[in-house]
N, C-alpha and C positions, 0 to 999 in steps of 0.2 A: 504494500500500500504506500503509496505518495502521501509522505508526511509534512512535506514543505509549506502548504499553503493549510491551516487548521481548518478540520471542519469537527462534524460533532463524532462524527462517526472515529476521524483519528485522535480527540480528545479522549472517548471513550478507552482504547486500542492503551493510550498511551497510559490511562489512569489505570487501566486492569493491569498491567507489567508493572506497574511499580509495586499494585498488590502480591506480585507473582516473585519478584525479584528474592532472591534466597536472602536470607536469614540467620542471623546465630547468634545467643541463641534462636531457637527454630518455636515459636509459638506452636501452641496446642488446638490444631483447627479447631477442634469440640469445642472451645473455648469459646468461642462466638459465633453467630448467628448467618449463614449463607443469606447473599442476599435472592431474596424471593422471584421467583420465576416468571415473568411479566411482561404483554405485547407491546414491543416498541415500535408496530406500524403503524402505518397510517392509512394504509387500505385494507378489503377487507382479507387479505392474506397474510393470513398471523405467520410474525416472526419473534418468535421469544427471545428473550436475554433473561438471566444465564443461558445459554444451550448445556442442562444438564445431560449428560448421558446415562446409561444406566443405574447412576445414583449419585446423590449431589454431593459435590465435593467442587473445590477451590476453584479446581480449573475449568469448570463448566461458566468461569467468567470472560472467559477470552474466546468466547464461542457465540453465534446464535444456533437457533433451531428453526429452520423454516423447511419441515417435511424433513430431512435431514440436518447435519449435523457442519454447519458453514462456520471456519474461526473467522475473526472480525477483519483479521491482518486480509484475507480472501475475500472481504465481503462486497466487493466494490459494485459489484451487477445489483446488488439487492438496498443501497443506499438511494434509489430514487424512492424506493418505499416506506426507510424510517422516519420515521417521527422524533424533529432535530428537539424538540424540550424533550423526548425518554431518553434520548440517548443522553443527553447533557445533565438529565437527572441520573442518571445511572454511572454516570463518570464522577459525579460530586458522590455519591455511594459508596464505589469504588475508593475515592482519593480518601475519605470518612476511614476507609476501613484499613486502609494504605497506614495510616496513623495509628489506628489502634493497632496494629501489628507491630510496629515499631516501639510504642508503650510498653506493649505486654514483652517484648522482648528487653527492654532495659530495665522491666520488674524485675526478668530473672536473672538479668546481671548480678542487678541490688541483692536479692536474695542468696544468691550464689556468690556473694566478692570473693569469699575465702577460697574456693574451688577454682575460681575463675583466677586468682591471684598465681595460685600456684600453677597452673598453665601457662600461664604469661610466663613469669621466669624461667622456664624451663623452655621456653619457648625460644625470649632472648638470647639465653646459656648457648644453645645450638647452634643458634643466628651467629654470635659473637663467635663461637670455637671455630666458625668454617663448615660445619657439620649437617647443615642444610639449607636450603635457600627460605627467605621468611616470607610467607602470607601476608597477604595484605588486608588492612580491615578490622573487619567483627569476625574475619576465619584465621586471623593469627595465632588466637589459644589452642588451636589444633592441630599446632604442628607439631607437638612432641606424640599426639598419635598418629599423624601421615607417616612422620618419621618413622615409629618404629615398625610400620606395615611396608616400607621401602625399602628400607635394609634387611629385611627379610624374606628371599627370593628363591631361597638355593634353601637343601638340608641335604644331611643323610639319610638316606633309604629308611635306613630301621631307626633312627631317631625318630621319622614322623610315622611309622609302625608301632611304636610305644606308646608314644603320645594319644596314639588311635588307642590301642590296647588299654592303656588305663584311664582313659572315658571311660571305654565300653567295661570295663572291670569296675566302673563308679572308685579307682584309687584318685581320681582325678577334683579338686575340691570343686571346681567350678560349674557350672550346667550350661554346658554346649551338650551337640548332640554331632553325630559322625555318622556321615554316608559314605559306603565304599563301592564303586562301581568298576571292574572289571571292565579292562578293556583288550586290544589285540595283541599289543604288545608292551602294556602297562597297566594299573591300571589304579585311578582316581578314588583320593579321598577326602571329602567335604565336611568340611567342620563349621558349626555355624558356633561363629562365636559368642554374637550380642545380640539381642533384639530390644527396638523398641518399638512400638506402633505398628505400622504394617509393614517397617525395614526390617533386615539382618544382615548381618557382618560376617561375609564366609570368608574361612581359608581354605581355598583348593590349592591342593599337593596333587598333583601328575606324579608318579612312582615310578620311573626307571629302573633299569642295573644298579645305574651308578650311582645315582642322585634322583633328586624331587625337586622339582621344579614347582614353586609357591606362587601364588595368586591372590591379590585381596579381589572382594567384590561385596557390591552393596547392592542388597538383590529388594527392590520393591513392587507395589504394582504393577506401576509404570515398568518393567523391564530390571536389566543388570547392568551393573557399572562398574566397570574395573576401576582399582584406587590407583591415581597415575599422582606422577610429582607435580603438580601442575593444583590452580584452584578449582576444577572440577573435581581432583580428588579431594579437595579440603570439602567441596559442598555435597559430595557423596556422601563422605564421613558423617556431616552433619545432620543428614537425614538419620543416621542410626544412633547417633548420642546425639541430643537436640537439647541439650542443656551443658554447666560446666560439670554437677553431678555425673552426670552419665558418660561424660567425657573423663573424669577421671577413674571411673568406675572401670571403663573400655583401657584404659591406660594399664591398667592394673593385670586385669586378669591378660592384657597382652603380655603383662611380665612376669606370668606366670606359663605360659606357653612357649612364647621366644626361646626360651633358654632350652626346649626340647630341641626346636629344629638346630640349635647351636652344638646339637650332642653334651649338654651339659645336665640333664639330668639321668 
């Protein structure tokens, strides 16, 4: 969409993405109130905003629904038809909601400083030693878990064999849960590490001869996303610890793990 000249249609487009823009911490949708489902035509061919899909959730804001399922950025055919006060109402909704999202997310700073405090320093510690490049933002407290999910690529065979073994023997204190899937000439073992919400945090181990080759991934609705060095991997991460709590929680049981694929337990 041609966003050069404003109309109500790219005010809208523009106010839904700032609601959409990642976060961290990461607000609790349940937390507040989807906005309601509502014809923003002007003829008699209804075109809803949200375009909820199969069930209301966030994203059904960056969407209409007229017979299908048209995102806004696409909607250019069907803007002789909106009605410019719903859209301009529904952007001031959007920008309303834009805010509170941004509130409830330095509540949980507030509430969290002590957690949040101790990620930051260990955060800089890294930055300063050389030991990883720093995040920018509200996803910099998360670099000492990118971190240790990046350095961690490679094991021993039968160290990540053990590791598997003593989940499945519950010697393991933590609750993850391990899939092993047989393959042609290897064959894969899936450890979910963390959940919260509708993410999880696996380590896929590929089993070789010689070695295991590690994998993070952040597995949601939406699809999978491998954890890369880069700020997609810090905003992956942040879908599965969505707070500083859970982000040192995730910190933690990784350094309880780590030290298998190092052969050190």
């Amino acid at each position: 969409m041609n966003t050069e000249t404003s109309t109500p249609l790219s005010t809208l487009l523009s106010a839904a993405r700032e609601v959409m823009k990642p976060r961290w911490p990461k607000p609790d949708v349940i937390a507040y109130h989807l906005p309601g489902e509502r014809d923003v035509s002007r003829t008699p061919t209804r075109i809803l905003w949200p375009g909820y899909k199969e069930r209301m959730d966030l994203h059904g804001i960056l969407y209409f629904r007229a017979g299908t399922i048209v995102a806004i950025e696409n909607a250019e055919h069907l803007e002789p038809m909106l009605d410019s006060k719903s859209l301009l109402a529904a952007a001031r909704e959007c920008s309303n909601l834009a805010a509170k999202l941004d509130g409830m997310a330095q509540t949980i700073r507030d509430r969290q400083k002590a957690e949040l405090a101790c990620l930051v320093e260990e955060a800089s510690a890294l930055v300063l030693a050389g030991l990883a490049n720093g995040l920018e933002g509200a996803f910099f407290p998360l670099l000492p878990v990118v971190h240790r999910m990046l350095t961690t690529t490679y094991a021993p065979p039968d160290a990540i064999r053990k590791l598997a073994s003593d989940i499945i023997m519950r010697r393991h204190p933590l609750n993850v849960r391990v899939e092993s899937r047989p393959e042609s000439t290897s064959h894969s073992i899936d450890i979910t590490v963390f959940q919260a919400g509708d993410a999880s945090l696996h380590m896929l181990a590929e089993v070789h001869r010689e070695t295991a080759r590690i994998s993070w991934q952040v597995v949601t609705q939406s699809g999978v996303r491998l954890i890369r060095g880069d700020a997609s991997g810090a905003i992956a991460v942040g879908d599965v610890c969505r707070t500083p709590h859970e982000a040192l929680t995730l910190k933690m049981r990784l350094d309880t793990i780590i030290p298998y694929c190092r052969g050190e337990r």
